[in-house]
N, C-alpha and C positions, 0 to 999 in steps of 0.2 A: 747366290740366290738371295741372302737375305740384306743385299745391299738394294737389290731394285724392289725387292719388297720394301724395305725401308725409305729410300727416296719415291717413289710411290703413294706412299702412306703420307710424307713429306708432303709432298703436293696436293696430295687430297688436304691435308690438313690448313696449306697457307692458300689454297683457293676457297674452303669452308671458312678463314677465318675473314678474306676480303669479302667475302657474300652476305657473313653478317655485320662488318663494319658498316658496309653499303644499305644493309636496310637500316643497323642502328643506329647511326647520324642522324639520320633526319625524323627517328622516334627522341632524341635524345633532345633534339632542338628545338621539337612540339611538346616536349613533356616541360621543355625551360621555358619556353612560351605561355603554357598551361598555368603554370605556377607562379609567373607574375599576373596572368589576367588573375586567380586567384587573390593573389595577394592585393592586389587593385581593388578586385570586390569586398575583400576584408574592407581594406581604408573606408569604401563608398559604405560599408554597411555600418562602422564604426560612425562616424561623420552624419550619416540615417539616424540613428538611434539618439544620436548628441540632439539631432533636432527634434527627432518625437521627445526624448527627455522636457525638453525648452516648452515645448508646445502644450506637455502634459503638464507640466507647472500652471499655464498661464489657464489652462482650459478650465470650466467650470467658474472663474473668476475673473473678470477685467482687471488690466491694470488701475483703468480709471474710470470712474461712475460718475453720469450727470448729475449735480445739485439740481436741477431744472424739475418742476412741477408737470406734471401731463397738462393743465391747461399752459401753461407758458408756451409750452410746445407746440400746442393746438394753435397756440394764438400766433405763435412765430413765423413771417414771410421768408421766402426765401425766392432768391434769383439766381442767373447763372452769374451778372456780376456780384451778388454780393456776396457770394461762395469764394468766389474768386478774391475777391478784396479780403473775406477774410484771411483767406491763404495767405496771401502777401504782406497782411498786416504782421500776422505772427511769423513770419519769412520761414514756410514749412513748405517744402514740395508737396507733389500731390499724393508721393509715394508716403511721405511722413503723416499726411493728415489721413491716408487712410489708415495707418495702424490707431492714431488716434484714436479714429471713431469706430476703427473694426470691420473694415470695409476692403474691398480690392482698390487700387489705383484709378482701374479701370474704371470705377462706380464714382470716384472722384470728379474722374473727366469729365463722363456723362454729367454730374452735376453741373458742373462748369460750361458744357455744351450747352444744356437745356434739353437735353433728352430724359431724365430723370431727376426726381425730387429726392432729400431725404427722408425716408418713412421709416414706420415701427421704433427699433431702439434705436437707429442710427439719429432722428431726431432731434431727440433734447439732449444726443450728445453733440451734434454739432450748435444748440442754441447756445449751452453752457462752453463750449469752445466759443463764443462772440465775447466772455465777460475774462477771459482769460489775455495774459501779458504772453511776451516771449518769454521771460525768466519761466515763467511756467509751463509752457509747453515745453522749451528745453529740459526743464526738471524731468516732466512726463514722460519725453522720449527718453531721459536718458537711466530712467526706473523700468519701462519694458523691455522683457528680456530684445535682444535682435536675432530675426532669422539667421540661420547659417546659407549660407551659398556658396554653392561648389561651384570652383570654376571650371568654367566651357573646356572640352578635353582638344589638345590638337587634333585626334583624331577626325573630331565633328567639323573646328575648324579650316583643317584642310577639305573637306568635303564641300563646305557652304565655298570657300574658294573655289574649287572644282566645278561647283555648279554655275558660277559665276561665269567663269570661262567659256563655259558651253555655252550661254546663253545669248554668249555676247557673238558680234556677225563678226566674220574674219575679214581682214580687210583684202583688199585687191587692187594690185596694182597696174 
């Protein structure tokens, strides 16, 4: 009797131990999954803070201040070519003149379009950018701190491919 009891008890035990291998695999391989997204957020929230640190430096103070009088300012034309000429004189993108002047890229454009003017303080910082050299914008740029930028994740990548595909008609032959 206490053999079939014991292979019994046998079998219960290596059928109880496949029933929890069978759920804990795949708790084992979400919990390894869990703990690189983790760690991943770590990186992105390290890398966050690097940039609020940069950001909180520069906040409350510009790197650079117009020399320019409010009337000079007042007095100064501006066009969408000669926005533009200025850009190209000092050979700065539009991305670089906007940190210049403290502005988005995008507010650059629209300068350069003629859909917007500079106003307020962007102003006489762009008049005092007309009396500057490239040595000195180079100096300028290269005394503001620079944003950090995270690069694009494959994930997002493969998804903007993804939607490409879709979009696109399938041919027929």
């Amino acid at each position: 009797m206490p053999k079939i009891e014991q292979a019994i008890k046998d079998a219960i035990h290596r059928g109880a131990r496949r029933q929890i291998r069978l759920l804990a695999t795949p708790l084992r391989r979400e919990v390894r999954r869990l703990r690189r997204a983790v760690a991943q957020f770590r990186r992105d929230l390290d890398s966050l803070r690097e940039v609020a640190r940069r950001w909180q430096g520069t906040q409350g103070e510009r790197a650079w201040t117009s020399p320019v009088t409010e009337e000079e300012a007042k007095a100064a034309r501006f066009s969408p070519r000669l926005i533009r000429a200025l850009r190209t004189r000092l050979g700065v993108s539009q991305a670089k003149l906007a940190r210049l002047v403290g502005v988005s890229a995008v507010a650059v454009a629209q300068w350069e379009t003629g859909r917007a003017v500079p106003s307020g303080k962007n102003r006489p910082t762009v008049v005092a950018l007309r009396r500057l050299g490239r040595r000195d914008v180079k100096r300028l740029l290269a005394e503001m701190p620079t944003p950090a930028i995270r690069p694009v994740r494959r994930r997002v990548q493969r998804k903007a491919r993804a939607r490409k595909r879709a979009r696109r008609p399938r041919r027929t032959r």
